[in-house]
C-alpha positions as CSV (number, residue, x, y, z in Angstrom):
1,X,0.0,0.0,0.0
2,X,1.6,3.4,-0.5
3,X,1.6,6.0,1.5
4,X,0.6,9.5,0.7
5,X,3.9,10.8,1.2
6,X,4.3,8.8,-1.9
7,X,2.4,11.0,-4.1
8,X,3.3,14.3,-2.8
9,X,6.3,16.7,-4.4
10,X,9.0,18.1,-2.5
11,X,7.9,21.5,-1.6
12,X,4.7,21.6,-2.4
13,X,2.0,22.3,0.6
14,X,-1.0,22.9,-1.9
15,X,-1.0,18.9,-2.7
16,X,-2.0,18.2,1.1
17,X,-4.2,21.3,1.9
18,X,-5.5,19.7,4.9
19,X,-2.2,19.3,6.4
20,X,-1.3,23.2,5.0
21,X,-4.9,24.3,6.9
22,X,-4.1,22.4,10.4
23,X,-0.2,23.4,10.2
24,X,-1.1,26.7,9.6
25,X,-4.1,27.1,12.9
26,X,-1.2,25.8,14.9
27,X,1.2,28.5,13.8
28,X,-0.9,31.4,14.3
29,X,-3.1,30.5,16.9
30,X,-0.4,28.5,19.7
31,X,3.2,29.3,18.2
32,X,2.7,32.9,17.5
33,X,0.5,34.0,20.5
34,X,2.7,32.1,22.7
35,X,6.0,32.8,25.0
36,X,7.7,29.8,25.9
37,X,9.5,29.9,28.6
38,X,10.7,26.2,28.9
39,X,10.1,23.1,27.1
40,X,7.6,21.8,30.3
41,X,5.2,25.2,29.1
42,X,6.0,24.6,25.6
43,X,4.5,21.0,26.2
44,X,2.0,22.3,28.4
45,X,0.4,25.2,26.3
46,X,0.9,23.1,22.5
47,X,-1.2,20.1,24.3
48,X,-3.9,22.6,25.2
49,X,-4.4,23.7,22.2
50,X,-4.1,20.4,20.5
51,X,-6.8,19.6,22.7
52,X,-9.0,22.3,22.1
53,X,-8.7,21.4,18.1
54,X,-9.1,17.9,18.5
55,X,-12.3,18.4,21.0
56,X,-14.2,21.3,21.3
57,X,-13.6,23.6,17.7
58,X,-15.9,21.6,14.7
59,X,-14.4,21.6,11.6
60,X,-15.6,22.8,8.0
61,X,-14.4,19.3,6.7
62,X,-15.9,17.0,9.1
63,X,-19.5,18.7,8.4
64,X,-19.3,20.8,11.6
65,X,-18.0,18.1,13.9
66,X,-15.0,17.9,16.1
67,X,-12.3,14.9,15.0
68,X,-13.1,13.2,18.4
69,X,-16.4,13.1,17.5
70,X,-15.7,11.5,14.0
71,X,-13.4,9.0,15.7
72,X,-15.9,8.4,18.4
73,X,-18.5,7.8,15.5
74,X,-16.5,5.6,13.6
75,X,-15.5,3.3,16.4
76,X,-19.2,2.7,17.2
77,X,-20.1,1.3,13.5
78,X,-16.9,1.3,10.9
79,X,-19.0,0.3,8.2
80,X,-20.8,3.9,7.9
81,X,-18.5,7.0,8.8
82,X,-20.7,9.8,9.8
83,X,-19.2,11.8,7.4
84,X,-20.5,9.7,4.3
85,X,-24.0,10.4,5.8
86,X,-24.0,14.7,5.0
């Protein structure tokens, strides 16, 4: 099985625009709001706000839903994402 890696071209962010779209939230909204004052609050404040984009902000991709929820979903009944029901 290849990996997507596989198909993309060295410097070129537009071929995975959803990796471009979450790099680029954590840049401007934890890496440049943030001082870090040592690598225990650099843990500490990156892991809040990876939790607050994994829990509690919905996405325009997952039809509104937060990724927990879409895991939570798909856990419950793999056979049927709850994405391929929008």
């Amino acid at each position: 099985m290849r990996e997507i890696a596989d198909y993309l071209r060295p410097a070129k962010p537009t071929d995975n625009p959803f990796i471009e779209s979450s790099g680029g939230s954590f840049r401007d909204e934890c890496l440049i709001t943030n001082w870090f004052l040592s690598l225990e609050d650099a843990k500490e404040k990156i892991e809040a706000f990876r939790e607050n984009y994994n829990s509690f902000r919905p996405h325009s991709a997952l039809c509104g839903l937060t990724p927990d929820e879409v895991v939570a979903d798909y856990l419950k009944s793999p056979e049927l994402s709850i994405l391929e029901r929008y």
